[in-house]
MIPAZA-164352 format. One line per field, with one value per residue (C-alpha): residue number from 0; residue in three letters; x, y, z. Coordinates in steps of 0.1 Angstrom, whole numbers, plus 5000, padded with zeros to 4 digits. Each point is the difference from the previous one (the first is absolute). Layout:
REM MIPAZA-164352
resi (NUM,...)
resn (ALA,...)
X (X,...)
Y (Y,...)
Z (Z,...)
***
This chain:
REM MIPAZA-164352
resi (0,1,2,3,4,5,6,7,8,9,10,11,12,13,14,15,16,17,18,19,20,21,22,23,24,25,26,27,28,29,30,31,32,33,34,35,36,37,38,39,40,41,42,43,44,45,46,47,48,49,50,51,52,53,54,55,56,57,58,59,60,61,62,63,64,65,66,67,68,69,70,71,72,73,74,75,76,77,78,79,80,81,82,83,84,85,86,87,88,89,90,91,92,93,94,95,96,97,98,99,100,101,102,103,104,105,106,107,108,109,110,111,112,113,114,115,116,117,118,119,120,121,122,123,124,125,126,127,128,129,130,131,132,133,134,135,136,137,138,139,140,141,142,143,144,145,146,147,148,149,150,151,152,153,154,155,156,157,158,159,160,161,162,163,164,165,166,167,168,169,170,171,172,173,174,175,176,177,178,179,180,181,182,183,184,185,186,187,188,189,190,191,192,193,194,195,196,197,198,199,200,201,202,203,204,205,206,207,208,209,210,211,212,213,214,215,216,217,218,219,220,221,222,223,224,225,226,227,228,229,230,231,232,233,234,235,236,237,238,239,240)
resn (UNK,UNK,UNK,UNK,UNK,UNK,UNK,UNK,UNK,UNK,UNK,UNK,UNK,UNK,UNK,UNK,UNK,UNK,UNK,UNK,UNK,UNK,UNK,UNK,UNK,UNK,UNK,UNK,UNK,UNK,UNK,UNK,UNK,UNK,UNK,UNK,UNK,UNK,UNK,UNK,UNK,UNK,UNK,UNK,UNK,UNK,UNK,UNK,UNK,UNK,UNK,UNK,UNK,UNK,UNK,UNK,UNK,UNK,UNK,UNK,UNK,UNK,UNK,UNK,UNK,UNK,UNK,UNK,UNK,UNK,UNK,UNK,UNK,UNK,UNK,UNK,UNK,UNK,UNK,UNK,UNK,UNK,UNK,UNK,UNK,UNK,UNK,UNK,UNK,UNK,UNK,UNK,UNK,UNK,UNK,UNK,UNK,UNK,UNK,UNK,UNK,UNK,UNK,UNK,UNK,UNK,UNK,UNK,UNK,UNK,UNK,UNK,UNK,UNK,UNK,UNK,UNK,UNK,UNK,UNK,UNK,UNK,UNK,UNK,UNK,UNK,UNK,UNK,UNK,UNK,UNK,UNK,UNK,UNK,UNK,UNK,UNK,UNK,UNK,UNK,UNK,UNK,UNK,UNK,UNK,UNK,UNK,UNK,UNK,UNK,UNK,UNK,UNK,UNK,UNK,UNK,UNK,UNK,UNK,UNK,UNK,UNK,UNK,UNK,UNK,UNK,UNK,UNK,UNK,UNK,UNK,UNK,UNK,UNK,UNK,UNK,UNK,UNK,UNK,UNK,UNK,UNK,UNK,UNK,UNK,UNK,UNK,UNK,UNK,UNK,UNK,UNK,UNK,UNK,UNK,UNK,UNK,UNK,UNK,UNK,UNK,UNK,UNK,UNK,UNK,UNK,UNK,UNK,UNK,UNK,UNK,UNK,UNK,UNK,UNK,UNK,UNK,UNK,UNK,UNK,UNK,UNK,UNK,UNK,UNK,UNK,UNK,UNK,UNK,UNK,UNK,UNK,UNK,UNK,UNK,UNK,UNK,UNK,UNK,UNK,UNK)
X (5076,4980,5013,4992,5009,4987,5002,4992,5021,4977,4992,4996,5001,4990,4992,5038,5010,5014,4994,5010,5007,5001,4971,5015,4990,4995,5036,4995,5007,5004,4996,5004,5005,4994,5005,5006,4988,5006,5017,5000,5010,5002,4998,5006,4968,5024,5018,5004,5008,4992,4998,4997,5002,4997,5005,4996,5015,4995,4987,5007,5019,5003,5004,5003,4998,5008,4990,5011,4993,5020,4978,5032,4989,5005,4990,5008,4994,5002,4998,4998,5005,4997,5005,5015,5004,5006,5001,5006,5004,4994,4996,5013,4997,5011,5003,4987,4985,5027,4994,5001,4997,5008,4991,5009,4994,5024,4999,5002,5004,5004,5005,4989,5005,5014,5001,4994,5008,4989,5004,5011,4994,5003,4994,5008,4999,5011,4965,5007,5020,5040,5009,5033,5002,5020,4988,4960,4998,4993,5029,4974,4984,4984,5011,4991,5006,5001,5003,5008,4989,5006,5012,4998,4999,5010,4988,5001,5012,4991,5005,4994,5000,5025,5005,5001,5007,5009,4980,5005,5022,4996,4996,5014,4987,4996,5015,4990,5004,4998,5025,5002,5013,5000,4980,5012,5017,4998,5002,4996,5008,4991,5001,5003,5026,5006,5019,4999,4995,4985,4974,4968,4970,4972,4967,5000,5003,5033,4977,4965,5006,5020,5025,5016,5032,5000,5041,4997,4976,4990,4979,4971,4986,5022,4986,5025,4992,5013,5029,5025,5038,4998,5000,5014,4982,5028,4987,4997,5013,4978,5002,5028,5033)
Y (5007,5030,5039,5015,5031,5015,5034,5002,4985,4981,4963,4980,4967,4984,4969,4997,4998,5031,5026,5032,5001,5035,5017,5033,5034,5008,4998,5018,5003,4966,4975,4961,4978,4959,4982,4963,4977,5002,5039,5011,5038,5004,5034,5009,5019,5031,5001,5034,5007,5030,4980,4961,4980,4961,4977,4960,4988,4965,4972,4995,5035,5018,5039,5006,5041,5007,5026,5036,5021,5030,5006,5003,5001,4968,4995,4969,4983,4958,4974,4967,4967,4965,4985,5032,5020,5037,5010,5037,5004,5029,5039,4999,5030,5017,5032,4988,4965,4976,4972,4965,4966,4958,4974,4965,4989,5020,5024,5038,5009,5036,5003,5028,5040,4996,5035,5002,5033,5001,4980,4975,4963,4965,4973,4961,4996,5019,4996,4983,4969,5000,4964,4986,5000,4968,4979,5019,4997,5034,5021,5027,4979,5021,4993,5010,5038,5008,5034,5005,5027,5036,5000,5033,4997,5032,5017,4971,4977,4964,4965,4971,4960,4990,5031,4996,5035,5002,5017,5038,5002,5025,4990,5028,5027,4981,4965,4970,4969,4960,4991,4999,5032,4994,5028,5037,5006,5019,4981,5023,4996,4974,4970,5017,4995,5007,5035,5007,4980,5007,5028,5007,5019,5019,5013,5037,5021,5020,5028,4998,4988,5027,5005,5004,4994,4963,4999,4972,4969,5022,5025,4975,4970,4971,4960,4978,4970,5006,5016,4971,4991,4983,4961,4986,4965,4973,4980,5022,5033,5013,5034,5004,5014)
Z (2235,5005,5017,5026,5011,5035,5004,5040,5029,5022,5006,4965,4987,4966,4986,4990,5036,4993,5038,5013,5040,5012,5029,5001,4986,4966,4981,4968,4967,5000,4971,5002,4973,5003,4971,5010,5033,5036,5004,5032,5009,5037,5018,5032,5013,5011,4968,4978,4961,4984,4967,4994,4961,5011,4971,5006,4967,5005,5028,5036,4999,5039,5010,5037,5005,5038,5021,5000,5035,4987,4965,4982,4965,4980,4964,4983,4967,5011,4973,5020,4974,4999,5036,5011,5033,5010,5033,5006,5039,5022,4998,4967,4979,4965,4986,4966,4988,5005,4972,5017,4981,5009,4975,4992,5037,5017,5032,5002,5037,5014,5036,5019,5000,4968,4980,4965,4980,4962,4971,5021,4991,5016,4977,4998,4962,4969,4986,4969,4996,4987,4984,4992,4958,5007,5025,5001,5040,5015,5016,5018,5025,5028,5032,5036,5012,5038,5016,5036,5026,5000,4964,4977,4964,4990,4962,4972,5021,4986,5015,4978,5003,5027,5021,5035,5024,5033,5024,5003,4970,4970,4960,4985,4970,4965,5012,4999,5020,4989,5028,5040,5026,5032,5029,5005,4968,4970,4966,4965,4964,4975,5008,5035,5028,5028,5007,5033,5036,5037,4989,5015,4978,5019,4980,5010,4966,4996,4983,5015,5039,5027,5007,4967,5006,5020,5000,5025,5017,5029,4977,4991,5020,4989,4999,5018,4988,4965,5010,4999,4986,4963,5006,4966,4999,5004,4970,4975,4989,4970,4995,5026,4996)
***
């Protein structure tokens, strides 16, 4: 199977059934890589990155990119594998190029106003395979990853196969998550739990947005609809405490 790598974001299609869907502006720098059959990155026409690196590893692979009205920088290295799907939702942005890969048929969802910081990374697989010596079956298989709405990764967070966070919740500097935490809370540390309940997070900088000193919710303009109690699911407790 041959490569191909288009270095534009516009309409496309190839013999391979691979196709770009996107009738916006010019995104750019931008660099997609197919390298199997039937790919299909979708873009919403009113999307914005300041820096896109698509890789479709293998067939039928699918990377929906929505729409971004605010132009919050977002820059992004996707691998999208065999029978895979990433979605990344709405006005979603990142400081730095958040690293996100699915393989092995599974789906990478990220819901929308999601804030990435750097060196940040959401990934379904490990990358390379770890077998049992005795039995040979593999003990890393990648699994599905879904992040809600209104969730802030803060510096080196990472979220691998199996994480699941709540809307408006917080993943802690340097943790990382495999589990479940439920909305509004903060979870840190490695493998990350959940430390505190019932907060709220709001995007104006502490250092770069007045006033500098935002003691309380009535200095900035506050988002009610992620500013709810922690509901710790019934049927599970991952991650809890």
């Amino acid at each position: 199977m041959s490569t191909t790598t288009v270095t534009s974001l516009e309409p496309y299609e190839d013999a391979n059934g691979n196709r770009i869907e996107y009738d916006g502006p010019g995104i750019s720098p931008v660099s997609v890589t197919f390298r199997g059959k039937n790919a299909t990155l979708k873009v919403a026409s009113d999307a914005f990155a300041s820096r896109l690196i698509i890789d479709f590893n293998g067939n039928n692979g699918h990377l929906d990119i929505g729409p971004n009205s605010h132009h919050w920088s977002f820059a992004a290295a996707i691998r999208v594998g065999q029978d895979s799907v990433v979605t990344v939702g709405d006005d979603v942005s990142s400081t730095a190029g958040v690293i996100i890969s699915a393989v092995e048929g599974t789906r990478l969802t990220i819901g929308n106003d999601v804030m990435f910081a750097s060196a940040n990374q959401v990934r379904t697989d490990d990358a390379h395979p770890i077998f049992d010596v005795r039995t040979m079956q593999r003990v890393n298989i990648a699994q599905d990853i879904k992040i809600g709405n209104h969730v802030w990764f803060a510096w080196g967070a990472i979220a691998l196969g199996g994480a699941e966070i709540g809307d408006g919740s917080v993943l802690g500097m340097n943790s990382l998550l495999n589990s479940s935490v439920p909305n509004n809370c903060i979870a840190a540390g490695t493998p990350a739990r959940v430390v505190r309940r019932d907060i709220a997070w709001e995007r104006p900088h502490l250092g770069l947005t007045p006033p500098f000193y935002k003691m309380d919710a009535s200095t900035i303009r506050t988002h009610p609809e992620y500013w709810n109690l922690t509901q710790d699911p019934s049927s599970h407790n991952h991650g809890l405490e």
